[in-house]
C-alpha positions in Angstrom: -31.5 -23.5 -6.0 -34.0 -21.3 -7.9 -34.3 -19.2 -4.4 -30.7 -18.5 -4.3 -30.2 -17.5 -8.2 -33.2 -14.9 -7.4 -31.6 -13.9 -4.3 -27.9 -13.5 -5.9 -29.4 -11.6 -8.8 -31.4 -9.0 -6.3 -28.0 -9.0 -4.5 -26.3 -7.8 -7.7 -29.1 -5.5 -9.1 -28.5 -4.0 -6.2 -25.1 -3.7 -5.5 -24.8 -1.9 -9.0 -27.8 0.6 -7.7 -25.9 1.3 -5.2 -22.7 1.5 -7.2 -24.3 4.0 -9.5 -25.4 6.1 -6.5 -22.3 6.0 -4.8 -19.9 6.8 -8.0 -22.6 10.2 -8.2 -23.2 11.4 -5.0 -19.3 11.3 -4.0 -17.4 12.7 -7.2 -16.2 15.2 -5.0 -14.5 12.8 -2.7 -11.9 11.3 -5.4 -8.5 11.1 -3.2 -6.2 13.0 -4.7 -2.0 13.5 -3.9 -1.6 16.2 -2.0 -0.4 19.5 -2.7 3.1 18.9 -1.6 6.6 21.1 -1.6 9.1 17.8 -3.2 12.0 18.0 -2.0 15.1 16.7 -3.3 17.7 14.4 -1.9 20.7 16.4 -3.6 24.2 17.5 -1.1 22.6 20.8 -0.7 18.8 19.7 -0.1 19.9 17.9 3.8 21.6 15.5 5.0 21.5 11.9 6.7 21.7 11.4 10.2 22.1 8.7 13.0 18.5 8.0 14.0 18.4 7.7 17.4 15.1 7.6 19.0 13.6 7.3 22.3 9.9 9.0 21.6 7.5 9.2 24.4 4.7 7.8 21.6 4.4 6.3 18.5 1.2 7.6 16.4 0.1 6.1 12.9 -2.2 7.1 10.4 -4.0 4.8 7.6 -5.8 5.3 4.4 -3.5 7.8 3.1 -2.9 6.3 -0.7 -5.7 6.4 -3.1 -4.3 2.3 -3.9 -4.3 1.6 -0.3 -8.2 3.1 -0.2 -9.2 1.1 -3.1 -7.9 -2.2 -2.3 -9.6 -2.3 1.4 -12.8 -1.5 0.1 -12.7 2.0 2.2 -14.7 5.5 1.6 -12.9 8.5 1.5 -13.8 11.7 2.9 -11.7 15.0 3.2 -13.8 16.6 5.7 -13.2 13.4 8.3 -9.6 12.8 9.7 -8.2 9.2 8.3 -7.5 6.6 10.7 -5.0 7.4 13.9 -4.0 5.2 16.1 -0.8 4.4 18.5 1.7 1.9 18.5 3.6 0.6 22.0 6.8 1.5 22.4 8.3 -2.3 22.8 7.3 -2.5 19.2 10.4 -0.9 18.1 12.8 -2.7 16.0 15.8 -0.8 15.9 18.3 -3.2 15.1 15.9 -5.2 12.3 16.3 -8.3 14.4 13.8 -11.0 13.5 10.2 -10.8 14.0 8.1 -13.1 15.8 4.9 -14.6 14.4 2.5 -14.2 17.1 0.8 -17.7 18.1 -3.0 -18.6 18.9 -2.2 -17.9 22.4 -0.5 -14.4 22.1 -3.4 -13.5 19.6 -5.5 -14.6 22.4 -4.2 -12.6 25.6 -4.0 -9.1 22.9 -7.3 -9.3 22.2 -8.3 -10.3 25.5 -5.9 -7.4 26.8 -8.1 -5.1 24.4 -11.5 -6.1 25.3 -12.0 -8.2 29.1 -14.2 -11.4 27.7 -12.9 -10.9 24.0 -10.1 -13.6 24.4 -12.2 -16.1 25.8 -14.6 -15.6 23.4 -12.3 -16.1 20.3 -10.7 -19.4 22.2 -14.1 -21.0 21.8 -15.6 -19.6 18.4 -12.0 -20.2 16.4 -9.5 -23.8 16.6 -7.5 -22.0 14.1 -6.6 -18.3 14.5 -3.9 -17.4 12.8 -2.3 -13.6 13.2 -2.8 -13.0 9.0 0.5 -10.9 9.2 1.2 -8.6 6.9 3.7 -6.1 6.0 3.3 -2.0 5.3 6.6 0.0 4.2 6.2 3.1 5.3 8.1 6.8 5.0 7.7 8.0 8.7 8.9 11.1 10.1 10.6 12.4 13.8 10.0 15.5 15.5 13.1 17.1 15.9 11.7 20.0 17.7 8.1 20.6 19.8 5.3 21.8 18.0 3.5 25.3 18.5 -0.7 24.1 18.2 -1.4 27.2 17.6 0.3 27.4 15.0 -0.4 24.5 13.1 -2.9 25.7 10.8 -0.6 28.4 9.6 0.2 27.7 6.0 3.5 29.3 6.8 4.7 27.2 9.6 6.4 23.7 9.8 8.2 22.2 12.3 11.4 20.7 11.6 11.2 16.6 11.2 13.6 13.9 10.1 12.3 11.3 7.9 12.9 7.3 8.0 11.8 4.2 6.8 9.9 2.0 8.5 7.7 -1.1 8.1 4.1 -1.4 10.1 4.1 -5.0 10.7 0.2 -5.9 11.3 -1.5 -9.1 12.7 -4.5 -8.5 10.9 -6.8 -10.7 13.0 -6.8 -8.3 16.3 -7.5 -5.3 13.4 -10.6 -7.3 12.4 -12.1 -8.1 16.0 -12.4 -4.4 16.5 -15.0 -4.2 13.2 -18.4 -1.9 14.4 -16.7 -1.8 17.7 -16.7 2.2 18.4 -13.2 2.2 19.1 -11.7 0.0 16.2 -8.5 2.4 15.8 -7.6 0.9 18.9 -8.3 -2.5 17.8 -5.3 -1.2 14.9 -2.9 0.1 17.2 -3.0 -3.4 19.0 -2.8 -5.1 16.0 0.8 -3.4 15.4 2.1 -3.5 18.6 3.2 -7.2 19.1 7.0 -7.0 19.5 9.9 -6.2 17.2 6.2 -5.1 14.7 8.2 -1.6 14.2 11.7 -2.2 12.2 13.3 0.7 11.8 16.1 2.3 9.7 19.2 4.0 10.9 19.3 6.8 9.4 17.3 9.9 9.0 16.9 12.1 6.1 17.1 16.3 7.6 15.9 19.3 5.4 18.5 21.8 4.7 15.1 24.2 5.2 11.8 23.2 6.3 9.7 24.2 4.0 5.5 24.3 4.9 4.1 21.1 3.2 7.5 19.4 2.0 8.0 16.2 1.7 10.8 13.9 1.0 10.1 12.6 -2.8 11.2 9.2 -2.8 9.5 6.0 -4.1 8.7 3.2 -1.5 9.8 -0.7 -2.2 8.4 -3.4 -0.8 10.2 -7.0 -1.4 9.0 -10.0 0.0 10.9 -13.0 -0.8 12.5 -10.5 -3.6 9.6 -10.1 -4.8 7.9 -6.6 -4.9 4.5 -6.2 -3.4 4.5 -2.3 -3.1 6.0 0.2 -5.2 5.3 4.1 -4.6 6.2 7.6 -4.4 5.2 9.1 -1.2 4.2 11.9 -2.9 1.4 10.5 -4.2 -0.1 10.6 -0.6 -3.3 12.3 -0.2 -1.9 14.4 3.0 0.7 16.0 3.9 2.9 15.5 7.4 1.8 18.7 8.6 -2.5 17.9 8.0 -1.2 14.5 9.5 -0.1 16.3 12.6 -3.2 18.6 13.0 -5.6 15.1 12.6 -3.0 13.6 15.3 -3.7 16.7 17.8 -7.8 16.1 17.2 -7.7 12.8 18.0 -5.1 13.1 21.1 -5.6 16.6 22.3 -4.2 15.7 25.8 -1.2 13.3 24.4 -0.1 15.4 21.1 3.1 14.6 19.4 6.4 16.4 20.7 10.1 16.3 19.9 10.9 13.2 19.8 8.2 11.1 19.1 7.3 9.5 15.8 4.5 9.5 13.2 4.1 6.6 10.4 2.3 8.1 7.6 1.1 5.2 5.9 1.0 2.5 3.2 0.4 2.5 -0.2 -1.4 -0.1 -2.6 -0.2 -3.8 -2.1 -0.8 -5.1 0.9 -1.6 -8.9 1.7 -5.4 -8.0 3.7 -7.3 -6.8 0.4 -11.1 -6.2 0.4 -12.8 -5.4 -2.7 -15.8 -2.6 -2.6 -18.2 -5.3 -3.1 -17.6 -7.7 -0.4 -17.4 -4.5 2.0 -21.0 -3.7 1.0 -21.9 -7.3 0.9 -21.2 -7.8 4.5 -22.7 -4.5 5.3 -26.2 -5.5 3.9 -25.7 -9.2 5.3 -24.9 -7.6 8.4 -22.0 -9.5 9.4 -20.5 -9.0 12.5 -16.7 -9.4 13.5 -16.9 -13.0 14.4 -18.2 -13.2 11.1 -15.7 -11.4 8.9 -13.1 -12.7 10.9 -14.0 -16.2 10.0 -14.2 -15.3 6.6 -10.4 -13.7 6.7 -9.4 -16.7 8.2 -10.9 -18.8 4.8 -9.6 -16.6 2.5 -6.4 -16.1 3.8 -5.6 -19.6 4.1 -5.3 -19.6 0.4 -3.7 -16.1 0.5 -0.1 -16.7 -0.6 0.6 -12.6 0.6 0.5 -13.4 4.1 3.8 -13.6 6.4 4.6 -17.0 7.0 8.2 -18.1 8.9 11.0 -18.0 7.1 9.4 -14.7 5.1 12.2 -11.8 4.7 10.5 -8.7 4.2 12.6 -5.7 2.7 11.4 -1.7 2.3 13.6 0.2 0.7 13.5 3.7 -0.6 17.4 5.0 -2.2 18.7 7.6 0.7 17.1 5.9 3.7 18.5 2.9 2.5 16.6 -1.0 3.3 15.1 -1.9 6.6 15.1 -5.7 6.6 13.6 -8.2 8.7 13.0 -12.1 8.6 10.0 -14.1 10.2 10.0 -16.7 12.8 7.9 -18.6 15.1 8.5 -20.5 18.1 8.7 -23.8 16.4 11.4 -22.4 13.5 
């Protein structure tokens, strides 16, 4: 016992070392809204239109909220592009019909789909594995043109876009398996790809006149059970759909958004997966691999009343663009 108290107050003396250090040395990476054109939803600012999509992909960025950084325990960096990943195309949701729980066994064959061995690996290490779903309501956009690259630095172009709401369903457990794998944006993309994971709304929101970094101000609601869990303006994103774009192109140079396709642009503070700074560094100087934190997810979420469970109707909301609603289900509801 004596061991353990000296070991948990080196652990702490350090952690606030650290702490100290890291509040210094990265003052000058403080996330910060970007500087955005608002525009208005008045008769004269656009207008609403049938969404109708059929995009060739489906890209998604993360980390784009100073809350959403905060709660998962994440750095932020300007100078390096925020997490981009793609989501399948059967994951669309058009209609909001409901939204299947994944099982052990579809858990199993994603991440096995992923990673050849990974499957099998997780059937053996973990009798329970639950999907830890979550929810994300997002603003998303459409291309309703193509986009000029070379242009895209250009402070005076934009390319015209509709904007939506949409909700990023995530099974949290495949997003977990791909932690210190070099690839783990991929491990995200799978994790939000399960079908119906993409409801979407109906209508889009169009710009009278696209203006270079606009965006549509509108505050984000999410409702679970009627109860809110996340509650945001968009503006208060720390990039604007444009820089979103150009990190897009980086990351897919040969596969770079076009008319038609779609970008989700990211969730704010409020999710169910939350990970304060000091477990993040814990596991980091414990060295904890995946099967590790995964296990540990698994533990605390079991007491994690956040989490989707059957039955579960999520709504995201946000005024103009209306409520995209979904209920959860599992094979035995």
């Amino acid at each position: 016992m004596k061991r353990l108290s000296v070991f948990l107050i080196v652990i702490a003396a350090a952690y606030l070392a650290y702490s100290a250090y890291y509040s210094f040395a990265s003052s000058s990476q403080v996330p910060r809204p970007a500087n955005f054109n608002c525009l208005g939803t008045g008769s004269g600012d656009g207008q609403l239109l049938p969404l109708e999509p059929k995009p060739k992909y489906i890209y998604g960025l993360g980390l784009t909220y100073a809350t959403h950084l905060k709660e998962t325990g994440s750095k932020f960096n300007r100078d390096i592009p925020p997490p981009v990943f793609k989501k399948a195309l059967t994951s669309l949701n058009r209609s909001c019909e409901p939204v299947r729980m994944p099982d052990r066994q579809a858990i199993i064959e994603r991440a096995e789909n992923i990673e050849p061995g990974l499957g099998k690996k997780i059937d053996k290490k973990f009798a329970k594995l639950p999907p830890l779903l979550d929810y994300e309501g997002e603003l998303a956009f459409i291309l309703l043109e193509d986009v000029h690259w070379d242009k895209i630095r250009d402070p005076d172009y934009s390319p015209r876009i509709g904007y939506f709401l949409a909700n990023d369903i995530s099974a949290r457990t495949i997003a977990i398996l791909g932690e210190g794998v070099p690839n783990i944006y991929d491990y995200w993309g799978a994790s939000k790809s399960f079908e119906g994971f993409l409801p979407i709304g109906r209508q889009m929101w169009v710009p009278a006149l696209e203006k270079p970094d606009s965006i549509l101000c509108v505050t984000i609601t999410t409702k679970v059970n009627g109860i809110v869990r996340q509650k945001q303006p968009v503006c208060d994103m720390v990039y604007t759909p444009k820089e979103m774009l150009g990190f897009i192109y980086e990351i897919f140079p040969d596969e770079p958004p076009q008319k038609g396709d779609m970008v989700l642009t990211g969730t704010s503070g409020g999710v169910a997966l939350q990970v304060p700074a000091w477990k993040t560094w814990l596991s980091k100087v414990l060295r904890l691999d995946r099967f590790a934190k995964l296990t540990a997810s698994i533990g605390s979420g079991s007491g994690n009343k956040k989490f989707l469970k059957s039955g579960d109707v999520v709504e995201v909301s946000s005024g103009i663009l209306g409520t995209v609603k979904i209920k959860i289900f599992d094979t035995g509801a």
